[in-house]
C-alpha positions in Angstrom: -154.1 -47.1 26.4 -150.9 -48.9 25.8 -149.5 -49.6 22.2 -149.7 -53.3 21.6 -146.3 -54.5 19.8 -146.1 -57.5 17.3 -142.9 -59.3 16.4 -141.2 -57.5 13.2 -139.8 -54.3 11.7 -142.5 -50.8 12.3 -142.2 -50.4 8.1 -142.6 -52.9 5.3 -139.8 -52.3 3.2 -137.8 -55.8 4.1 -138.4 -58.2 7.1 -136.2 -58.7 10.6 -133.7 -61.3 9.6 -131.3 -62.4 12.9 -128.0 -63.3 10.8 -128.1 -66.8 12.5 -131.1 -68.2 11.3 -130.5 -67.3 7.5 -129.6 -69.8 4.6 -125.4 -70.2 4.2 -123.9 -67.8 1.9 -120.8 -68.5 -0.1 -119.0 -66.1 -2.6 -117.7 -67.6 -5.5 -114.3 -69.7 -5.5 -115.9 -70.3 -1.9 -114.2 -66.8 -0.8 -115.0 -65.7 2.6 -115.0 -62.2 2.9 -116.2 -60.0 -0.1 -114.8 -56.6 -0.5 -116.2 -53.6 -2.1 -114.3 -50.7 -2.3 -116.2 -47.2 -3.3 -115.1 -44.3 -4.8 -116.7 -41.3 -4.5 -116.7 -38.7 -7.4 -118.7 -35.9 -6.1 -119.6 -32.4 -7.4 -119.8 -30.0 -4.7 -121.5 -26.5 -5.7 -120.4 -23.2 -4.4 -124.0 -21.8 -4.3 -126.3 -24.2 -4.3 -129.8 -23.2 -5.4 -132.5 -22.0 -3.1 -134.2 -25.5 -0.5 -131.5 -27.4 -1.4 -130.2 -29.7 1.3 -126.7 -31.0 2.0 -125.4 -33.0 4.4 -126.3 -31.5 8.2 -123.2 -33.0 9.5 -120.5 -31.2 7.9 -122.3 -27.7 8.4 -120.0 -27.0 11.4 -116.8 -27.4 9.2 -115.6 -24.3 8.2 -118.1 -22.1 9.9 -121.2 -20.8 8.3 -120.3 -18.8 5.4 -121.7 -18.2 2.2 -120.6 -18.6 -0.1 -118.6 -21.2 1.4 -115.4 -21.1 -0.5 -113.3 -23.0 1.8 -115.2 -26.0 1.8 -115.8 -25.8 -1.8 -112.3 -25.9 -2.5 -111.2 -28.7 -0.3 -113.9 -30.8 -2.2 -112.1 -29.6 -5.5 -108.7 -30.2 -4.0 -109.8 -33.9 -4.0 -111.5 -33.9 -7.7 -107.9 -32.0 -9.5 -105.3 -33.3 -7.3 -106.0 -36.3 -4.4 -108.1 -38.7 -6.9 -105.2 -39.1 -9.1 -103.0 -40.0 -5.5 -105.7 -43.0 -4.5 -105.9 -44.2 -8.5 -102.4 -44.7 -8.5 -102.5 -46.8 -5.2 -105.6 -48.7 -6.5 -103.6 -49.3 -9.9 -101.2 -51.4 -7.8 -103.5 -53.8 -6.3 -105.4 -54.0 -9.5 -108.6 -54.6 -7.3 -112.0 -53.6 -8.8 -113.7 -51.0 -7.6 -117.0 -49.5 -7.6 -117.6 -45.1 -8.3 -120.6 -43.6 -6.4 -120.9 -40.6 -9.6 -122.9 -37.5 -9.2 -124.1 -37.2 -12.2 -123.5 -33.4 -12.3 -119.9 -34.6 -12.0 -120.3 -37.0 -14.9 -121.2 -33.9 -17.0 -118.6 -31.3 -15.6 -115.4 -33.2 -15.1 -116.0 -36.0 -17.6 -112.0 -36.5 -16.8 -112.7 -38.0 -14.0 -115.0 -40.6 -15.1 -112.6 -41.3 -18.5 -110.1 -42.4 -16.1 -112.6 -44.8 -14.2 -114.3 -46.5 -17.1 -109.9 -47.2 -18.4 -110.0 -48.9 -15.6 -113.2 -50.6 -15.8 -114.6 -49.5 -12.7 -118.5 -49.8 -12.4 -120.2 -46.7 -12.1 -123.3 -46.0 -9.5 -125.3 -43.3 -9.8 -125.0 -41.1 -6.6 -127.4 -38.0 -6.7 -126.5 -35.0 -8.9 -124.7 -32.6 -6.8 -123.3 -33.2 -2.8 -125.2 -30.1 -2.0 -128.2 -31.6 -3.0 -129.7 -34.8 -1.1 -133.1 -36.2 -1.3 -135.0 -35.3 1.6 -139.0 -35.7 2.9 -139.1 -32.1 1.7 -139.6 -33.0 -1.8 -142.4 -33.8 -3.9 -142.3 -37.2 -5.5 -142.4 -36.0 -8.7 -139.2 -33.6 -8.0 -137.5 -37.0 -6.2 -138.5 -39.2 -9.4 -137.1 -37.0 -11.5 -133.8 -36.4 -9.7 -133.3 -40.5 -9.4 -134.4 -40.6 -13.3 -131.9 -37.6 -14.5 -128.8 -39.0 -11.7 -129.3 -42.8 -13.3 -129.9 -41.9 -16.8 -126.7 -39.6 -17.0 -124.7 -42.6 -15.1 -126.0 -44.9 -17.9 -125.3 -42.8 -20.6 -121.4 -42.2 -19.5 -121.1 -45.3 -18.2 -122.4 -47.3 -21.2 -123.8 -49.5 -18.8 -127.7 -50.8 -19.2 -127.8 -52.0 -15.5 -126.9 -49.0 -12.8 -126.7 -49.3 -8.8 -127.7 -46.9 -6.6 -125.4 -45.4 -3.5 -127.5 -42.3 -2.4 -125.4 -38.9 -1.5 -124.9 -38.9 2.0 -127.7 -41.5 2.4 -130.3 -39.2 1.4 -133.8 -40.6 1.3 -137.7 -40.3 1.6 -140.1 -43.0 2.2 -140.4 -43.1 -1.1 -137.3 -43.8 -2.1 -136.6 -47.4 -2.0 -139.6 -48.0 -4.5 -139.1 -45.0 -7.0 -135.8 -47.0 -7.1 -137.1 -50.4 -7.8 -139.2 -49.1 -10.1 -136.6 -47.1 -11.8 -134.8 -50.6 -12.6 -132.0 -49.8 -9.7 -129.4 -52.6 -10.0 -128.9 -52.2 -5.9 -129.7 -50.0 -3.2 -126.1 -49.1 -0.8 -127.8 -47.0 1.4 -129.0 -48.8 4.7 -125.7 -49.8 6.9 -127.8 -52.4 8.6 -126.1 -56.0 8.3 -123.1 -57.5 6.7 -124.5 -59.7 4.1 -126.7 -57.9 1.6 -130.7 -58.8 2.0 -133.4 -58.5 -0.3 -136.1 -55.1 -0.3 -139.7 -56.1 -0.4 -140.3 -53.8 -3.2 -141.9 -54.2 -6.8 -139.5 -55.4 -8.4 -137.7 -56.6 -5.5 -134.5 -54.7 -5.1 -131.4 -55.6 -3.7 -129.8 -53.7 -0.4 -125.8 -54.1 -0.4 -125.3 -52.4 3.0 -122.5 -49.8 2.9 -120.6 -50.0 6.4 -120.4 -45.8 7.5 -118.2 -47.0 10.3 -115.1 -46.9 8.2 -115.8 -44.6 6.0 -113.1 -42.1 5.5 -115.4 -39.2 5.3 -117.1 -40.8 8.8 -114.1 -41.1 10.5 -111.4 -38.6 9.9 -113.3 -35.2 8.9 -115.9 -36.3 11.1 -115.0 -38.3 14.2 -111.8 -36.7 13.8 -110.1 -40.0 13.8 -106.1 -39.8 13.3 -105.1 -41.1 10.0 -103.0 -44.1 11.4 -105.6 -44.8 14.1 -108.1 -44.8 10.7 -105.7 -47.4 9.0 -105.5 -49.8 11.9 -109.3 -49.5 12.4 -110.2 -51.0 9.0 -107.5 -53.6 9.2 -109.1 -54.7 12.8 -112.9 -54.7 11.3 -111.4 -56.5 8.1 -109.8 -59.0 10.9 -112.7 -59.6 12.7 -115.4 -60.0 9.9 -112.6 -62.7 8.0 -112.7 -64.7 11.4 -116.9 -64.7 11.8 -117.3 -65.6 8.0 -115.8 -69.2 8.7 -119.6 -69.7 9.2 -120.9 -68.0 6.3 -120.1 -65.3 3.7 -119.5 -61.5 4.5 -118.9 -58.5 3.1 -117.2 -54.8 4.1 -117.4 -51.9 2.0 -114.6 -49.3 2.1 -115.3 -45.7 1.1 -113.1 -43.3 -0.1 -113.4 -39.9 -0.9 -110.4 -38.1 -2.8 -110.5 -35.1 -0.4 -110.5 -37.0 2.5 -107.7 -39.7 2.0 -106.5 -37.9 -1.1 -104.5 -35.7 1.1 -100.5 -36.3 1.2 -100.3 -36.7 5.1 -103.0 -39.7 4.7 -102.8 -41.9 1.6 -99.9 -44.0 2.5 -103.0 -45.3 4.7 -104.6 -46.8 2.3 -101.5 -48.6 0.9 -101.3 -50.4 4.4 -105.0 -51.4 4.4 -104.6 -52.5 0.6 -101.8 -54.2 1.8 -103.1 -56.2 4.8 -106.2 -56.7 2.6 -104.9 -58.3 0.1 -102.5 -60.9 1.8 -105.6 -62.3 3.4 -106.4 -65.4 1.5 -110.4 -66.3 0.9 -111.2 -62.3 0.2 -112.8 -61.8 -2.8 -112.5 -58.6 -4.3 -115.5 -57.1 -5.6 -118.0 -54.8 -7.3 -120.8 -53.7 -5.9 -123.0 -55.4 -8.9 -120.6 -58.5 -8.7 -121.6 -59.1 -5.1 -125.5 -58.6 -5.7 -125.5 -60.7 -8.9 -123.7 -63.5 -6.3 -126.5 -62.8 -3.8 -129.3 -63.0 -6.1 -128.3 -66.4 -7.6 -128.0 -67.5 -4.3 -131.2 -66.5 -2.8 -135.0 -66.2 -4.0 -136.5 -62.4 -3.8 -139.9 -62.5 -1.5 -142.6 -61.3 -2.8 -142.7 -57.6 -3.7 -145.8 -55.0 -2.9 -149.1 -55.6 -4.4 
């Protein structure tokens, strides 16, 4: 017998929304375009232990070694040598910025996160380790406790009360969204799914700032094996394009970094040019990820969550 189909999503965890039909958004000073830009600080483990799971895509790297020292050490590469190339480029444009922070990371090269909180950067809590994402495969005590040690170290270094979620590699189970909510998540950045942020139907409600994989330097150049100028001029063009629809309403574009990705010497003049064609736009606003979903929230009324 044939499946009947009704009109809506095939889970509960927000409604369809067509971008057209939806209430006028405008970021503050009536800015156009809001712009996140996310750091990631990840702490990448040279065994990881036994079941756990890291990111199927880049398996095919370096080959299939073990351990896998060469990978390891171009993730290091980025945490001792090509963060401190991209914080000295942000430091010109003096634009905020928001750090995705394994919270193993936190612990191991505090460093790091000294020179992001001297900055005032907001920190998200982004997993523990990037060898270890949160997968079906766990129990949902093991995933609650992994979201409740990742946000709770994030707090604790941070010093902030209110903490934003960007999952490691997009990691999630079904139950993910809620333990979340529930956990008193400040955002969700982990569904790439529109370019306005929308609300979760979740107890409490929970806001989802989608982060946009299709720039993402990790996505495109050790991935898609996208040239680093061809990388450059492929933000710029999206940047272009989202500034012209937003006449209409508000947008937003995240831009993800990783430090061993555009870190390297060949590449980070790259994000100079972006950072320059970015910022002689007028109407951008420059944002954090928990500026743009305090905007959204005054803005807009949460539905109802889950009984």
């Amino acid at each position: 017998m044939a499946k009947t189909y009704h009109p809506g999503m095939d889970h509960d965890l927000y409604p369809f929304s067509a971008l057209p039909s939806r209430q006028k958004l405008i970021w503050p000073g009536e800015k156009r375009l809001a712009v996140w830009i996310v750091l990631h600080l990840e702490q990448w483990e040279l065994e990881p232990p036994e079941g756990a799971v890291r990111d199927g895509r880049f398996r095919g790297e370096f080959g299939n070694f073990f351990p896998d020292y060469r990978t390891y050490s171009t993730r290091e590469y980025g945490n001792r040598v090509g963060i401190f190339r991209i914080l000295d480029i942000l430091d010109r444009y003096q634009v905020p910025v928001t750090v995705a922070a394994n919270s193993a990371l936190c612990q191991q090269r505090p460093r790091l996160i000294e020179e992001c909180l001297r900055r005032g950067y907001e920190i998200a809590a982004h997993g523990s380790h990037a060898t270890r994402m949160i997968t079906s495969a766990m129990s949902a005590v093991e995933e609650g406790d992994h979201i409740g040690e990742a946000m709770a170290t994030v707090r604790q270094c941070s010093g902030a009360d209110r903490v934003g979620w960007i999952g490691q590699d997009f990691g999630e189970s079904p139950r993910t969204p809620q333990l979340l909510a529930a956990a008193g998540a400040d955002y969700l950045a982990d569904w790439p799914n529109d370019d306005q942020p929308y609300w979760l139907t979740l107890t409490p409600p929970l806001v989802s700032l989608p982060y946009h994989v299709e720039w993402d330097d990790g996505t495109l150049m050790a991935l898609r094996q996208f040239t680093a100028p061809r990388y450059g001029q492929l933000v710029c063009e999206a940047a272009d394009r989202l500034y012209e629809e937003s006449a209409e309403t508000a947008r937003m574009m995240s831009l993800g970094l990783h430090p061993w990705v555009i870190g390297q010497p060949q590449r980070i003049r790259y994000l100079d040019q972006i950072l320059s064609h970015l910022t002689a736009m007028d109407g951008l606003w420059f944002a954090s990820a928990g500026e743009i979903a305090d905007s959204f929230r005054a803005q807009t009324a949460p539905p109802a969550g889950r009984p």
